[in-house]
N, C-alpha and C positions, 0 to 999 in steps of 0.2 A: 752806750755812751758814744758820744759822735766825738771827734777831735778836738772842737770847740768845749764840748761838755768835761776832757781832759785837760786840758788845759786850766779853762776853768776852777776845776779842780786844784791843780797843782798849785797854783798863785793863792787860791784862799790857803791851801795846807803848808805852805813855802816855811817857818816856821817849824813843822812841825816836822817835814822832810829831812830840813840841816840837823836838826836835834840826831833823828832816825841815823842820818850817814856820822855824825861827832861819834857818835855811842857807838854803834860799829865797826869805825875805824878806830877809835881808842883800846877796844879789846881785842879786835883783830892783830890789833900792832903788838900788843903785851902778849896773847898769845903765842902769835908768831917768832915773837922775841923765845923766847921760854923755851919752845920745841927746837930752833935752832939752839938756842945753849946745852938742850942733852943730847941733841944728836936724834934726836927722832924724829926723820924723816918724814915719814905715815902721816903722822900727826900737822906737820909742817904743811904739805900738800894737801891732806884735807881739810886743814883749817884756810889754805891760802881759794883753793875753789870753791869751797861750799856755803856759800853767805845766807845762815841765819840768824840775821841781827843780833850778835852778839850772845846767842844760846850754846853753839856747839864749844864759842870761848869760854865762856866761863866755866861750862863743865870741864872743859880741860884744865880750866886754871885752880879749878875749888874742888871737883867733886873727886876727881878723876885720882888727885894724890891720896887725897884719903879712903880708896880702897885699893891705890899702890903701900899706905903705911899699914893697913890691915895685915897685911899679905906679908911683909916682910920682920912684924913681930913676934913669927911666931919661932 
């Protein structure tokens, strides 16, 4: 793809990009909110550099407590 052939690109998918960055930053913000409230740093820093599209957030947000409640019923 040549630069024109990019460009091109981005203006038919323009749409589809803003949706891309809403949803990423909408989970990345909750996430990041979340890890700052318990203090877990780790978490905090690698949800703030590692951007995929809102996958590593929501495991943190959904998947991640419910094998911390496992853990701590017994």
């Amino acid at each position: 793809m040549s630069l024109t052939d990019m460009e091109l690109f981005m203006q038919e998918h323009t749409l589809a990009f803003l949706f891309i960055i809403a949803w990423s930053l909408l989970w990345k913000g909750m996430a990041l909110w979340r890890a700052a409230q318990k203090n877990e740093q780790v978490w905090f820093v690698a949800i703030l550099l590692i951007n995929t599209v809102g996958i590593l957030e929501l495991l943190y947000l959904y998947v991640l407590p419910m094998f911390k409640s496992k853990d701590t019923e017994v």
